[in-house]
C-alpha positions in Angstrom: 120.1 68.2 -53.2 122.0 70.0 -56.1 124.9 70.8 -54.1 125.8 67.4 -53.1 125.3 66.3 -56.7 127.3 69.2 -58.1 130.1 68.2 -54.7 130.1 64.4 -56.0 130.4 65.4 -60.0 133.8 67.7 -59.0 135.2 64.7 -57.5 135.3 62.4 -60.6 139.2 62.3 -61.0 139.8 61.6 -57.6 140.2 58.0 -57.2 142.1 58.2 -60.8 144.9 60.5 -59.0 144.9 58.4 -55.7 145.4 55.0 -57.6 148.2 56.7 -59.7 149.7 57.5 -56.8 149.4 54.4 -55.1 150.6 52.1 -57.6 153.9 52.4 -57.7 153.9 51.6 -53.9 152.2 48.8 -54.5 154.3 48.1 -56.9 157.6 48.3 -55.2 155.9 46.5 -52.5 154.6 43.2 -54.4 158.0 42.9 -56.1 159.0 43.1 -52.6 157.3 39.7 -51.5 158.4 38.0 -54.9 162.0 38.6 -54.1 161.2 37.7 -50.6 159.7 34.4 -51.7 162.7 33.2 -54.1 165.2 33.8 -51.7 163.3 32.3 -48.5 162.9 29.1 -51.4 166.7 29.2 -52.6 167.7 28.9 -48.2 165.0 26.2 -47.6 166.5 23.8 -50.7 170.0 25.1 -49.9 169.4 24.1 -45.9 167.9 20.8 -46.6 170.7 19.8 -49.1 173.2 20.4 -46.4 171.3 18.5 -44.2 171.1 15.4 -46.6 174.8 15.6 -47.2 175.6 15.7 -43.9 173.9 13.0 -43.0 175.3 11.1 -45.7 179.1 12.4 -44.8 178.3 11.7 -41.2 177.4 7.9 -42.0 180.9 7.3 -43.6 180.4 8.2 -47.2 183.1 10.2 -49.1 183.6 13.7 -50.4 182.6 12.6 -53.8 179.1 10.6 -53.1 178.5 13.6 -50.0 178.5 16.4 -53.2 176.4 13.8 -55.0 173.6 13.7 -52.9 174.0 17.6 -52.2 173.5 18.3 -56.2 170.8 16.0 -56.4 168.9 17.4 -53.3 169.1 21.2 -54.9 168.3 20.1 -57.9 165.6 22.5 -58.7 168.0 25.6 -57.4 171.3 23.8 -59.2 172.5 26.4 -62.0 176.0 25.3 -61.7 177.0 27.5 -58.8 176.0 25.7 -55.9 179.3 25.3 -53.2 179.8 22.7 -51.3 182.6 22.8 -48.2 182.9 19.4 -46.2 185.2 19.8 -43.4 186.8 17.7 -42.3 188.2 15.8 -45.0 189.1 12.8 -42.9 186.3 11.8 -40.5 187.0 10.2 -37.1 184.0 8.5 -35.6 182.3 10.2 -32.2 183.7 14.0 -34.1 181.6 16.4 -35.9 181.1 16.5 -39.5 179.9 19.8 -41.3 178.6 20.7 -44.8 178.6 23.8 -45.8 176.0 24.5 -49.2 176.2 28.0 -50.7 174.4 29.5 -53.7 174.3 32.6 -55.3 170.6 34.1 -55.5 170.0 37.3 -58.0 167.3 40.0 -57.0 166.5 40.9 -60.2 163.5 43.9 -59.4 165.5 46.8 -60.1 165.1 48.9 -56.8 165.4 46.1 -54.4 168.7 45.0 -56.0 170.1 48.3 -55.3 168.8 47.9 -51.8 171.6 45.0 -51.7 175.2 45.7 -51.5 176.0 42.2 -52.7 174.2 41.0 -56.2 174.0 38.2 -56.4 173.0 36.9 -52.8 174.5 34.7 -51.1 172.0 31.7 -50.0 174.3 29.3 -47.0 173.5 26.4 -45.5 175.5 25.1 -43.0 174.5 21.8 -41.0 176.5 19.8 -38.5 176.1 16.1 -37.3 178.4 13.5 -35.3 180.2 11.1 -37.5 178.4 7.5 -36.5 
């Protein structure tokens, strides 16, 4: 009975050592899924603004109101440096219409963004409809 005891007391730092070891893993892994999370957010608003703008471009409205509704629709992602391409300019009914949204996303957990050639990210969109 007193060796076990005197086998369980030598082991009191153990699970100090493991967890320092482990943390920084866990770390570098949890930061991981953050990231993850704002840029699968940023493509899900940036894809569903193109989709509103080309649905409004694709029922005859212009360049102008077609960025309108875009802006409006990534309003929670909209710092400014959303991109909108419309092509083409003039729409012929029975063609295709398509609306190109791009925003830039920063990874800002330091060794994930040096995992990334390109910082900040580019987030597209891209959705294509027939001109009604």
């Amino acid at each position: 009975m007193r060796t076990i005891r005197a086998i369980l007391k030598k082991k009191r730092g153990q699970a100090i050592v493991e967890f320092a070891l482990i943390l920084p893993v866990f770390i570098l892994i949890l930061l991981g899924i953050m990231e993850f999370g704002l840029v699968f957010h940023q493509y899900l608003v940036v894809t569903a603004a193109s989709r509103e703008g080309a649905r409004v471009a694709a029922l005859g409205g212009t360049d102008a109101e077609t960025r309108t509704i875009v802006n409006s629709s990534a309003a929670s992602i909209n710092t400014g440096q959303l991109t909108t391409t419309i092509t083409p300019a003039t729409r012929v009914k029975g063609q295709t219409v398509s609306v190109q949204v791009t925003n830039p996303v920063t990874i800002r957990a330091p060794l994930i963004a040096q995992a990334f050639p390109q910082n900040p990210f580019p987030v597209t969109g891209t959705t294509i409809m027939r001109v009604e």
